[in-house]
N, C-alpha and C positions, 0 to 999 in steps of 0.2 A: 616440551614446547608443543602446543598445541597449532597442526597447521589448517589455516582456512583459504577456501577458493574465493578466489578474484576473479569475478568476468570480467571486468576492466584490461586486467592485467592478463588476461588469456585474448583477448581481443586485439590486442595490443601487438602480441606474440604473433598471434595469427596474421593479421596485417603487415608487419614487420617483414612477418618469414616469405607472405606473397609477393612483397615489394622487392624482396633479395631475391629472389625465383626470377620474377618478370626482368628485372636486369640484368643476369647472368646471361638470360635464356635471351635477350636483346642482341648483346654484346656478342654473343657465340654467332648469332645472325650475320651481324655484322663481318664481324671477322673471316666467315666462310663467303663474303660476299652476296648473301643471298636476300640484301632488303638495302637501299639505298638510304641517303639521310632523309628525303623525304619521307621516306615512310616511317623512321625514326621518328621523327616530327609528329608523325600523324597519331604515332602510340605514345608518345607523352602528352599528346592535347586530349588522347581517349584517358590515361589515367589522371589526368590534372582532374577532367570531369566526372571520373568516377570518384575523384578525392573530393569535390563540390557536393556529390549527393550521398554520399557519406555523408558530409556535414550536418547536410541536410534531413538526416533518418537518425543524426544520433540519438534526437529527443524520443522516439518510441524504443529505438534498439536499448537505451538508459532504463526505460521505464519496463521493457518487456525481460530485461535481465533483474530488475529488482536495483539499479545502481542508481538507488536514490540520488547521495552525497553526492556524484558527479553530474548526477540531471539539474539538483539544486546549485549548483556554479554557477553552470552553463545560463541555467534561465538565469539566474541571478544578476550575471555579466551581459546578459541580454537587456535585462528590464532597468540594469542600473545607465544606461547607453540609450535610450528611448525618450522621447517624450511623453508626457502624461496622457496626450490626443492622439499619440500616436496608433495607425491604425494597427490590428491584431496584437496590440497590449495585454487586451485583456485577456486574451488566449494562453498569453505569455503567464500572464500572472493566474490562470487555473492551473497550468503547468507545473508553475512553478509552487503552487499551493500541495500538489499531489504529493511531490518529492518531497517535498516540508512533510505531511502526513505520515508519508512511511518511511523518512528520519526517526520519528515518534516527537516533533514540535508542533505539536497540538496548538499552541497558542499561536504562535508566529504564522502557522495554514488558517488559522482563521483569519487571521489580520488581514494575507496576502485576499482569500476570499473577498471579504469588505470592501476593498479596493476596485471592484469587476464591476463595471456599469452595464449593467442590465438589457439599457438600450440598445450596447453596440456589439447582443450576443445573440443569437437564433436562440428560439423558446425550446427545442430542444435541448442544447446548452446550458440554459437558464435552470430546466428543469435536474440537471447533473450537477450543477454546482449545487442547489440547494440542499440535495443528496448527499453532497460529500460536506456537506455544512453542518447537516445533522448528523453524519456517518461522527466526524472530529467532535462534534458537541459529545456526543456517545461516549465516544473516546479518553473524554476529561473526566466522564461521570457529571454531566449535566443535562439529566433526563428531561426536567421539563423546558430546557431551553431546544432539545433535542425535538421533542413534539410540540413545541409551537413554529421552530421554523419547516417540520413536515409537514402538518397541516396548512401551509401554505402552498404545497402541491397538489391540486388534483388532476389524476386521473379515469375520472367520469368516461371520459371516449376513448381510452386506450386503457383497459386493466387487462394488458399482455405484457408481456418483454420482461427483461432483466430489470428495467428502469423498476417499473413496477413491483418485482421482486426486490429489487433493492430497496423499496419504500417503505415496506410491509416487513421488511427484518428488522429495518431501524426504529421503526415505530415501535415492533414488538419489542426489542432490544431494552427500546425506554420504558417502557412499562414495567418489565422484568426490574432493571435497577429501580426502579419506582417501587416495586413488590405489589402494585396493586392493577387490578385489572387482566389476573395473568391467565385467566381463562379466554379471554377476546388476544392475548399476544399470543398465547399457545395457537391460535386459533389462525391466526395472521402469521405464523412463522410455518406454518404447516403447508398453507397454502403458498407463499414464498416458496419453499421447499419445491412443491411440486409443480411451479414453472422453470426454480434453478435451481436444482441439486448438489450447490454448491457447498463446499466444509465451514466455510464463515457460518453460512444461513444452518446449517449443524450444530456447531457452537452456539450457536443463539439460541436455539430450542435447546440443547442442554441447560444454557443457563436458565432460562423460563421453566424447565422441571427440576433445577436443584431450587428454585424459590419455592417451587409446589411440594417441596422435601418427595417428589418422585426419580429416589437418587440411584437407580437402577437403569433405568430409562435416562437417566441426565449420560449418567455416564459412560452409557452406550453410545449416545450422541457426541457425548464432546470427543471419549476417543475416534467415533469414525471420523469427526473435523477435522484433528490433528494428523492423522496418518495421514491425508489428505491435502492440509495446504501446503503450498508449493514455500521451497526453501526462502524465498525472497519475501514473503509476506512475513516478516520480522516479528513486525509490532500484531500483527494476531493471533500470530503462534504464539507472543509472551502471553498476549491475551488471555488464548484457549488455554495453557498452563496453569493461569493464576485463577480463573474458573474451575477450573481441578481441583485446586490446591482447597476453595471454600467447599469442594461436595468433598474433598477428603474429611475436611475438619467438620463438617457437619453433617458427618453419619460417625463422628467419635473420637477418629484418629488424630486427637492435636500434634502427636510427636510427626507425623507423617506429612501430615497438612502444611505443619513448618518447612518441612524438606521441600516440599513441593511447590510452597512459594517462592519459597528461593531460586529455586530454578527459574520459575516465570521472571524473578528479578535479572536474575543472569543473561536472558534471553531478551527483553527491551531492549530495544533500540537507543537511548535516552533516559537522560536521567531525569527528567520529566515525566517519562513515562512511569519509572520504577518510582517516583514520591508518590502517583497516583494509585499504583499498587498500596504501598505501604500503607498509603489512608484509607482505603479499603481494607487492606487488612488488620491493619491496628499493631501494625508492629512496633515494637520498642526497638529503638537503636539503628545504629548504623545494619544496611544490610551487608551479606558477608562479601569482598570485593572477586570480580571472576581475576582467577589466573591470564597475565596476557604474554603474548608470544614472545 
């Protein structure tokens, strides 16, 4: 049996074990006499209110642990309870778009996407959602749907930040699955690179020098990606694997390169994700199924 960690479920525990603490450690008060019921009173209206902004912080503490599945409820149960005018919807439904994302339900985060009125979002905002719109197009393996909703962002007066660096990996990204133009992607993942040194934007130059069959270079790049992303970025660790797996098989190794996608299959998040492998890679047949606990 294979065991896996749960932030959820260790958060839980944590919370749990403070809440037994703080009431043993109440009642012992009590009983030596040294806090009346008013002030009883006054530390269960401090934890009721710390149990409010709890609530309040689940949706980044969900997204900064990687708990998709439970960020996707939550907003879920949120957006299904709202009305369509309702104000900060649309906030709700990027949110809610994200988790969908790194579930690995590519279709269903675009959809959620779609749905965001444009009007009742800051151009900042605006400027993120379109990102992660062609981040998910990427994702499907739909290049040029990928660079036509990029090229609907410019940034002319701001080519700094992450935003930026975000833009320029995804574009390059799409070129790369395009195969063409991969001198102007190398070009644009470089520069990426050296605003954000991040293993995603790694991976992408990898894959832009396994297109250029500069497979040396690729796969310096993708392993520094992988050693690099954090355990909860699921769906681009299958990613960076199943990028692997075509520089294995395309410097020779079919026996190895089979192994290798497999793994990437194993490691999606979704079975959406892993058909989108498979059509990329041209597999025959069911893939092998992962052992579960």
């Amino acid at each position: 049996m294979k065991l896996r960690f749960d932030p959820a479920a260790l958060l839980r525990l944590v919370f749990l074990g403070a809440g037994i603490a703080i009431a043993v450690f109440v009642l012992q008060m009590i009983e030596d006499g040294e806090i009346g019921m008013a002030a009883v009173v006054g530390i269960l209206l401090l934890i009721g209110a710390g149990g409010v902004a709890l609530m309040l912080f689940r949706l980044p503490l969900y997204a900064f642990f990687g708990m998709n599945a439970a960020g996707a409820k939550l907003t879920g149960r949120v957006l299904a309870g709202m009305a369509e005018d309702a104000p900060g919807r649309d906030l709700f439904l990027y949110q809610h778009s994200y988790f969908l994302y790194g579930m690995g339900h590519f279709r269903e985060a675009l959809e959620v996407l779609e749905e965001i009125d444009f009007g009742n979002i800051p151009q900042e905002l605006q400027y993120v959602v379109m990102l992660n719109k062609g981040l998910i197009q990427n994702a499907r393996f739909c290049p040029e749907e990928a660079i036509s909703t990029l090229e609907q962002i410019s940034f002319e007066d701001r080519a700094q930040g992450d935003l930026y660096a975000n833009w320029l990996a995804y574009m390059a990204e799409a070129w790369a699955q395009l195969g063409r133009e991969l001198d102007q992607a190398l070009d644009m993942a470089e520069r990426a690179f050296s605003v954000t040194p991040s293993p995603r934007i790694a991976v992408i130059l990898g894959h832009i020098l396994v297109r250029m069959k500069q497979y040396q270079a690729a796969e310096a790049w993708i392993t520094w990606g992988i050693k690099r992303l954090r355990r909860k970025e699921r769906y681009f660790g299958s990613y960076a694997r199943y990028l692997r797996a075509l520089l294995v098989r395309a410097t020779g190794k079919g026996e190895e390169g089979e192994k290798a996608v497999l793994k990437a299959l194993a490691q999606a998040p979704s079975e959406e994700c892993r058909d989108i492998f498979r059509k990329g890679w041209k597999l025959r047949g069911p893939a092998r199924k992962r052992r579960q606990p």
